[in-house]
N, C-alpha and C positions, 0 to 999 in steps of 0.2 A: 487834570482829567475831569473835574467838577466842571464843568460849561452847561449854563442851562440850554437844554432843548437840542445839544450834541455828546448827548452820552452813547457810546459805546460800549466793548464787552469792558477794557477793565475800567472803564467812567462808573458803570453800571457797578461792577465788583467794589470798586469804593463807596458808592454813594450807600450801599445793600450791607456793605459791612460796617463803613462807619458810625452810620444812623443806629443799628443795633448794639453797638461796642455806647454809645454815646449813652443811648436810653438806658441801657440794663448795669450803668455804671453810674448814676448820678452823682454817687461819692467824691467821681475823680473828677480831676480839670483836663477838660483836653484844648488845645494850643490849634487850628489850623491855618498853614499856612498858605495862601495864595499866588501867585502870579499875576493875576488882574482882580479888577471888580467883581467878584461875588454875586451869587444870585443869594437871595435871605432861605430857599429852599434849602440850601446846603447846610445852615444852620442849626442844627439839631436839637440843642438843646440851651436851659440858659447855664450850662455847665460849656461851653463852647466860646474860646475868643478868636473870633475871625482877626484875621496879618494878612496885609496888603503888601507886600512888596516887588518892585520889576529885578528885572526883566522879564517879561512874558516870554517864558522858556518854550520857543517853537522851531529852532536853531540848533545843532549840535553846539555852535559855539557861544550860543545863548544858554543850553546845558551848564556849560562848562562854570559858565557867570553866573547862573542861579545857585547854584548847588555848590561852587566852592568857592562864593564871595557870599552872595545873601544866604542863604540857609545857617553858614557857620555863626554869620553875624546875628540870625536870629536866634539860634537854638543858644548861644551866647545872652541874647538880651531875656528869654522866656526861662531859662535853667529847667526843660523839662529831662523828666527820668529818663523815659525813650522815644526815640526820635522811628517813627514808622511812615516807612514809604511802599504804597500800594499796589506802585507802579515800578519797581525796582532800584531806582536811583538811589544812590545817597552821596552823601560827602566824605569824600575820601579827609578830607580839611579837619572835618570835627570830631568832637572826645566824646559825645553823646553815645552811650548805648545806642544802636540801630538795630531796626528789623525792617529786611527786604522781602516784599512780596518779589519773587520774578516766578510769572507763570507758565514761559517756555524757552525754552532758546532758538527759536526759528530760525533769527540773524546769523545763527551757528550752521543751523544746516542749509539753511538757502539765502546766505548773502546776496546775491543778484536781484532778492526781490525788494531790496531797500534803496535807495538815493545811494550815491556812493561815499559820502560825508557822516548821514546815518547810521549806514553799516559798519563803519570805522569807528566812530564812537561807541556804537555797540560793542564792539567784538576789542576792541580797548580798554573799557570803564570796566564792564558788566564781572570780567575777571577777577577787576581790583575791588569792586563792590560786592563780590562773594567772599574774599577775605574780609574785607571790611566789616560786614555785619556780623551783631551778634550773635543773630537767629536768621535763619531763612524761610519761610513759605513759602509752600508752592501746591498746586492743585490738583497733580497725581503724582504716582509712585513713576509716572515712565520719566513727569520732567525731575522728579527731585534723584532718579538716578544718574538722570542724562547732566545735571547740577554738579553733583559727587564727581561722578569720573571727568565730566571734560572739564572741572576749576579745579579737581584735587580738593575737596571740602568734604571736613572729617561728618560723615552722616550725621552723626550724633546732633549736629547743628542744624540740621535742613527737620522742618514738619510738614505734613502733607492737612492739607484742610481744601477739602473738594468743594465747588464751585454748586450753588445752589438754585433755588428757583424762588425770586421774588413773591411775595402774598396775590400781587393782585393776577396769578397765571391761574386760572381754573378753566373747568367747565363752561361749554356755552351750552346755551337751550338751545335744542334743534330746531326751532322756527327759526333762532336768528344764526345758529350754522350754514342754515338752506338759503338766507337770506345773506349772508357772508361769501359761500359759494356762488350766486348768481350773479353779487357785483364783480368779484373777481378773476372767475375760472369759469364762466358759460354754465353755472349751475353742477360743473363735474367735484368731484373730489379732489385734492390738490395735497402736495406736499411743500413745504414754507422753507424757504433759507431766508435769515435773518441777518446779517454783517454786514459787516465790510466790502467794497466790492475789487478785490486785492488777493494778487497770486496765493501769498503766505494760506489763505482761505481753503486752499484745495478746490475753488471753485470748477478749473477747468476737468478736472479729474470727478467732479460731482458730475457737471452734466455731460461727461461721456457715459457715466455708470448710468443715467436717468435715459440716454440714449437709447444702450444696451437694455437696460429694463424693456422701453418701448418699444425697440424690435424683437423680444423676444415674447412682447405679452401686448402684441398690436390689437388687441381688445380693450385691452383696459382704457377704460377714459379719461384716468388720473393724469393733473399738470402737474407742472412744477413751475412757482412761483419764485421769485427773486428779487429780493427789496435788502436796498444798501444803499451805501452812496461812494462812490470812487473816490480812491484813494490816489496814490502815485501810479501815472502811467505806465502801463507794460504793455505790449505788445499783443501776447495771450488775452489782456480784460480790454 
């Protein structure tokens, strides 16, 4: 998920957590592992040894060959304590303590919005990597319930640690609001969606409700802005 200059939501959630797990630990050694070439931004600290190994896991069955060929054979050559994945995966292969972030199970409620090879591997692995791991995180109480009842995972193992807001999100000065405003929205006020541009999103169900707003408050001069980049084609996007 580390790709400079294509980070997304959980790119963003690793790069936000592991810079600060990195810094506020100097004590410890931490090990990352890669898939391709690296950006040196990803590098946090000189307590960090960047691993290069393929295959550039962007395949279900490129999956399969990362995670239960190279990963075992790493965490093998590295002997770290625990092996933390941010994005849910692990290795079903290896003896390493693990800790899985998974931050919802979409692919559970709306398969169709994935490739059909995707969805299979989701809805196959993701079961056996909730047993798998030693601990689970997850980012509210509705996924770390929805976790529990549909894998059968004794709570006691799932934590909840909520999704936060990067340093550089503050305030803008109103001359350059007004001037933010007039390049992108005619000078009106606006509301931002920021993602993905991809069913799982709730997009089309956001701009029926921004619809609904609008005919119901045809005065108001508020847009709605939408910046993404498509994902897998659907029909709806």
């Amino acid at each position: 998920m580390l790709i400079k200059d294509k980070l997304e939501g959980i790119g963003w959630f690793t790069y936000e957590t592991l810079r600060r797990m990195v810094r506020s630990n100097p004590e410890h050694e931490f090990v990352f592992f890669f898939d391709r070439p690296y950006d040196h931004d990803f590098i946090f600290g000189s307590n960090v040894t960047p691993v290069v190994a393929g295959p550039p896991a962007r395949h279900p069955v490129l999956f399969l060959w990362w995670f239960e060929i190279t990963v075992p054979r790493l965490l093998q050559q590295h002997q770290p304590d625990v092996f933390l994945s941010p994005d849910g995966y692990l290795s079903l292969r290896a003896s390493t303590p693990s800790v899985a972030v998974m931050h919802d199970l979409n692919f559970e409620h709306y398969p169709r919005d994935l490739p059909f090879l995707v969805r299979h591997y989701y809805r196959t692995m993701f079961p056996r990597f909730a047993r798998k791991a030693s601990r689970i995180l997850t980012v509210s109480h509705y996924s770390a319930n929805d976790i529990i009842s549909r894998y059968g995972v004794d709570k006691g193992r799932v934590d909840v640690a909520y999704n936060g807001a990067s340093h550089f999100f503050t305030p803008s000065a109103i001359d350059e609001q007004q001037e933010t405003r007039r390049q992108l929205s005619g000078g009106h006020p606006f509301l931002l969606y920021v993602g993905a541009l991809h069913p799982r999103k709730n997009i089309v169900n956001m701009l029926g409700a921004f619809d609904h707003y609008k005919s119901t408050f045809p005065d108001d001069p508020v847009k709605l802005l939408v910046v993404g980049e498509k994902m897998w084609k659907n029909r709806a996007m």
